[in-house]
N, C-alpha and C positions, 0 to 999 in steps of 0.2 A: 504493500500500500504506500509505504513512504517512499520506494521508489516512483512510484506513480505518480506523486505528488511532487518531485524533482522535477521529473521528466515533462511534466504539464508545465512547468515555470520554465525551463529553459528552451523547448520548442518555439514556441513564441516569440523568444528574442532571437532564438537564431531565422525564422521564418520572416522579420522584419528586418531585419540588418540590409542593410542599402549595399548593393557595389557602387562601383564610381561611372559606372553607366546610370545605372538608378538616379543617384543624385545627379547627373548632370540633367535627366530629363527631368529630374524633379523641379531644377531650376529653372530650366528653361520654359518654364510655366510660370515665372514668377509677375508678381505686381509690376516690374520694371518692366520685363518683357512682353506683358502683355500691353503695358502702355503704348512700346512700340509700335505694336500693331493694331490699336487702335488710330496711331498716327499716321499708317501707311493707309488703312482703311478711309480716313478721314481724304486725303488728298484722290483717291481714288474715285470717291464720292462727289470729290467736288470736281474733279474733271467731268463724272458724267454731266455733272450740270449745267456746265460749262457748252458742253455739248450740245444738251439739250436746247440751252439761250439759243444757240446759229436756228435752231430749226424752226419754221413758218410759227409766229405767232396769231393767235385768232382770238380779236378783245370782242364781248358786246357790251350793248349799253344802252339806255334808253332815258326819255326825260319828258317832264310835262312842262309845260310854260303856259303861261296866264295874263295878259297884258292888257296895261289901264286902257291904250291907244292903240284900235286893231288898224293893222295897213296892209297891203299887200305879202307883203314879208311876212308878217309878224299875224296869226290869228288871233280870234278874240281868248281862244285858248287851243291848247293842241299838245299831242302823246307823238313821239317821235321814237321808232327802237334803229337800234344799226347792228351791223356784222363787218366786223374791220379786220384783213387781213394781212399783213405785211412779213415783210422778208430782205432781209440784207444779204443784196447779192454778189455785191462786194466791198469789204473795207479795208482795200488798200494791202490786203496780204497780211493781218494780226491772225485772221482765227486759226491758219495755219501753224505759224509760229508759237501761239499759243497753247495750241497743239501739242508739240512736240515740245514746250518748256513743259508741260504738264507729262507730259510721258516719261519726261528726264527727271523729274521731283520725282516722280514714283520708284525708277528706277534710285533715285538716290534714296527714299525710303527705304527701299526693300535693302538694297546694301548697308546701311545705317542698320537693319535692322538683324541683319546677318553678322557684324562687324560686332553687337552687343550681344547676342548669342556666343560670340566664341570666345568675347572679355569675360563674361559667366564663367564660361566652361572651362576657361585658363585658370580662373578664380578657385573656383569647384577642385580642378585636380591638383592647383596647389595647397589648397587646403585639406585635400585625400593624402596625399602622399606626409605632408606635413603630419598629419596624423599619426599614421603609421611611423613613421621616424620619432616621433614623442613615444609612442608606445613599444617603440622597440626598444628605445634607448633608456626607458622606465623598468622595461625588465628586466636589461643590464642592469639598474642599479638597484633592485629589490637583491637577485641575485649575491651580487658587492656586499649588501648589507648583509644575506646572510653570510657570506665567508666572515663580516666582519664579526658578527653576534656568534658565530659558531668559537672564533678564535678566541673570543671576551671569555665565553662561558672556558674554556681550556685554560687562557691563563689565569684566571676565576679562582681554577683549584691549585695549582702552582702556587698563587700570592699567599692561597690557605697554608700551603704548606711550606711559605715560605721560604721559596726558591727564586722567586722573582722580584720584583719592585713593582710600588702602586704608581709608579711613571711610566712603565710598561701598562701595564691596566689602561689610564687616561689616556696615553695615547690611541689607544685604540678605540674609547668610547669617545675619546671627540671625533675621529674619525667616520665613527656611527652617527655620531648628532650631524657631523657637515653633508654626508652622505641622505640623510634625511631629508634636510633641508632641501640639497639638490631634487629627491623624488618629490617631496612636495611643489617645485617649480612644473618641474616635468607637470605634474595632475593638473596643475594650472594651466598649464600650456595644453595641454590635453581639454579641456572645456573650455579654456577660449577659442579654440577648434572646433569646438563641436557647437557652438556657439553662432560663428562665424556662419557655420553650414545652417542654420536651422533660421540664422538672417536671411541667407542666398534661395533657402528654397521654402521657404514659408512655414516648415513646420521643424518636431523633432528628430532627428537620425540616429540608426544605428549603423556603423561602419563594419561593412564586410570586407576583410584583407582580401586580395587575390588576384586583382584587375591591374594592365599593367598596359603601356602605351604603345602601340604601333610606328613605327618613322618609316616612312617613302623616300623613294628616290625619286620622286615623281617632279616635272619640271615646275620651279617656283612659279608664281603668276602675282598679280598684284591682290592685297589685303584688301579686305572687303571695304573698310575707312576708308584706305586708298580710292579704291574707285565711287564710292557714294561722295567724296572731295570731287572728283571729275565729272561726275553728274550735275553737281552742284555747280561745276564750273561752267558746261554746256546750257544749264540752266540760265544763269547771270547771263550768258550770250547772248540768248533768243531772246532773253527778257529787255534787254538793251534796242535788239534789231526790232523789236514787238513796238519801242516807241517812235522809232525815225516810221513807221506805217501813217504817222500822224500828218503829216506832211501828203502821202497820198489820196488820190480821190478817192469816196466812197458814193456806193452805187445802194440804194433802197427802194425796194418794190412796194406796192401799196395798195391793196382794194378797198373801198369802202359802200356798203348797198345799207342804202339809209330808208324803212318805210316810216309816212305821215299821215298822221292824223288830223287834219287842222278841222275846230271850229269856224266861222266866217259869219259873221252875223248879216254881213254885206253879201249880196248876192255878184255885184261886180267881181270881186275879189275870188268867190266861190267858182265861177266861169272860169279862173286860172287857177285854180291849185292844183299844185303838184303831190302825188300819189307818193313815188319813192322817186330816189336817184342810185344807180350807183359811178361811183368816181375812180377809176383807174389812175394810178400816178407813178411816175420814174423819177423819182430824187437823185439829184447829182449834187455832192461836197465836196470842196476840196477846200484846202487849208492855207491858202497863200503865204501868208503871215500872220506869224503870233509874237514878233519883238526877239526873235531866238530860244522862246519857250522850249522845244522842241528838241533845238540842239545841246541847250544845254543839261535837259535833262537826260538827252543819251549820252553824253560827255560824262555825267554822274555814273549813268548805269555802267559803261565801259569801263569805267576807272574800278569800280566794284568786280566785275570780272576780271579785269586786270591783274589785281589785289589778289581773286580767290586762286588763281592760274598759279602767281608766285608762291601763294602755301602750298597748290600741288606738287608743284614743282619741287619744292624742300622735302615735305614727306614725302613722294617718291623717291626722291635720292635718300634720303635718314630711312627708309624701310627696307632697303636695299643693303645697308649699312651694317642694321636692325636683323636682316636675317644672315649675314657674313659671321658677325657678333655670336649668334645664337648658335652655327655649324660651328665655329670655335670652340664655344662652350661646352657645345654637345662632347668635342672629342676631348676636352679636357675632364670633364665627367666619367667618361669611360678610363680614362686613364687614372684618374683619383680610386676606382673601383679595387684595379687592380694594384695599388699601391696599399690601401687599405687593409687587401685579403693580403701582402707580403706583411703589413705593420699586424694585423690580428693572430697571425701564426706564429710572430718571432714573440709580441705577448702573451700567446700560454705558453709557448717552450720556458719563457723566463722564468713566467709565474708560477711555472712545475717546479723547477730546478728551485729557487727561490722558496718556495712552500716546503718543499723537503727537509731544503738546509736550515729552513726556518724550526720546524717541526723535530728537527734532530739538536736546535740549538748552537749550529754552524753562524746564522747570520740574526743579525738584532730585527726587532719587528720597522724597524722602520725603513728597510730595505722589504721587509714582506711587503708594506703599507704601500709601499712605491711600485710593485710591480702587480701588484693585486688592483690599482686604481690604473696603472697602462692599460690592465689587462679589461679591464672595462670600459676606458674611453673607445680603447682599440676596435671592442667590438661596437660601441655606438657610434665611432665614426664610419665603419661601415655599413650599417644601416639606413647613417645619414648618407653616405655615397651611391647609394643602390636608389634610394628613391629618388635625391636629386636630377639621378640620370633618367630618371622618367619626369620629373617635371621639364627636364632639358631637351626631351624627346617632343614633348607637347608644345614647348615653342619654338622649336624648328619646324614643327607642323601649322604654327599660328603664324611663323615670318613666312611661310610659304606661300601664303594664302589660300590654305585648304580649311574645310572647316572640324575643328581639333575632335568634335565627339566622334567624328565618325573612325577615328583611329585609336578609338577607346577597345580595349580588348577583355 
């Protein structure tokens, strides 16, 4: 029964424990994210409408009048309704360009909006891996503690029997006390991690070990920011050429079919009245002069794209930079790896040799203490070099500009 009762408590948390695919989906659902795409839906939205304005408008309307002085024009009273159609058949070349500004916003939404999916997801597996390296490097030191509380209790009966010194003893209980100190950091650092994660994805986690990052050879292309910058620069363009349209003729069609109703108290008046009309019209405008309104506000606009061209121009060379940077890093990674496993193998061989001669009385504990605390960095520095190398594998995959979840394994 009381195994049953274990086994029902631990199921559970092993059946919720997140990988680091889990949480990155988990994130990528989040408030921030979703706001994005609320923003790309918004522009998208408003293109349709956009759209919908160019096409045939159809107004009615109708009206009664009543006047003190009937004349020919004007009845003693009268109900008028109309059907008004118009259509702009051309305005000088905007609705196109506007067009295509509005198709470049989108496209720079949707990249903006891919560019914060994989800042997440960089987020996410640095703080996956982070995890893991706190918890590896926590059970190195729970371990440490105990060699060190195993050694206390040995010299313990020694000092009973009065073979040793109670400076022998302290030394090795403040050992234990700083050693403490250090695990309590670690458990800190441990829940500010899981902390972090439970900001990024809106709820609590539990972190399953075992996922572990894919790298490609695959040819770099430009980051998603990168290009939703160049959309926005395409943008600023049209949005520029959108205004010199102002200066061009425009061209507006027009029907208008008007029925009447007049009163006439005057029978003269009543011999002329008119039933309905309708009125056909061709509108021509054009904009001769406005004082250089025109010009200078595409001087404005241009200068603004000017502007945004030079920050592409910068981050695409710094991203380029950014991912030279990052293949460096990667291969120094891999090389710390294998420095680490040479440094964690010559700290036990010590730590053997050293515990023996410790244990036989050959060497003073303060040569144990030194090679017992190598012999535990040794192995937290490789733990911390193992995941490193996967967080270094994920932004070689984020300067590449691919999108990093999907080389989540």
């Amino acid at each position: 029964m009381f195994k049953r009762v274990i086994l029902g408590l631990i199921f559970p948390i092993l059946l919720f424990s997140e990988s680091l695919n889990d949480l990155i989906q988990m994130s990528l659902e989040n408030k921030i994210i979703n706001a994005s795409k609320k923003n790309v839906e918004s522009v998208q939205e408003e293109y349709e409408s956009v759209k919908k304005a160019y096409l045939p408008s159809v107004d009615i309307g109708g009206a009664y009048t009543d006047v003190a002085h009937e004349t020919a024009a004007n009845a003693n009273n009268s109900v008028n309704a109309y059907v008004d159609v118009s259509y702009s058949l051309y305005d000088g070349g905007k609705k196109d360009l506007k067009y295509k500004s509005y198709e470049s916003q989108i496209e720079a939404s949707n990249k903006d909006l891919l560019s914060l999916k994989n800042e997440v997801s960089l987020d996410v597996i640095k703080h996956y891996y982070d995890y893991l390296s706190y918890s590896s490097q926590k059970d190195a030191k729970q371990k440490e503690i105990e060699q060190l509380d195993a050694q206390y209790k040995r010299l313990s009966k020694f000092f009973e029997a009065g073979t040793t010194t109670i400076d022998e003893l302290d030394k090795i209980k403040s050992k234990v006390e700083s050693a403490n100190v250090q695990l309590h950091e670690l458990e800190l650092n441990i829940q500010t991690v899981l902390h972090e994660l439970e900001y990024i994805t809106g709820q609590k986690v539990r972190i399953d070990a075992g996922s572990y990052m894919e790298i490609s050879n695959e040819e770099a292309e430009l980051r998603n920011d990168i290009k939703a910058l160049e959309y926005s620069m395409k943008t600023e363009l049209l949005n520029a050429k959108e205004i010199k349209t102002a200066d061009n003729p425009q061209i507006n069609l027009n029907n208008t079919y008007t029925y009447y109703d007049n009163n006439y108290d005057s029978a003269t008046y009543k011999d002329n009245e008119l039933e309905d009309q309708n009125i056909f019209a061709v509108n021509i405008k054009w904009n001769l002069f406005d004082f250089g309104s025109t010009k200078t506000a595409y001087n404005a606009a241009h200068k603004s794209y000017l502007s945004t061209r030079s920050k592409y121009e910068y981050e695409k060379n710094k991203a380029e930079v950014d991912l030279s940077l990052a293949l460096k890093s990667y291969k120094i990674a891999k090389l710390k790896i294998k420095s680490a496993n040479s440094a964690l193998k010559a700290a036990i061989s010590t730590y053997d040799v050293i515990k023996n001669k410790y244990e036989n009385g050959l060497v003073d504990n303060v040569n144990y203490l030194e090679a017992l605390s190598d012999r535990s960095e040794a192995e937290s520095s490789l733990s911390l070099a193992k995941y490193n190398l996967e967080i270094r594998k994920a932004n070689v995959m984020y300067h590449k500009g691919k999108n990093v979840w999907e080389y989540v394994k």
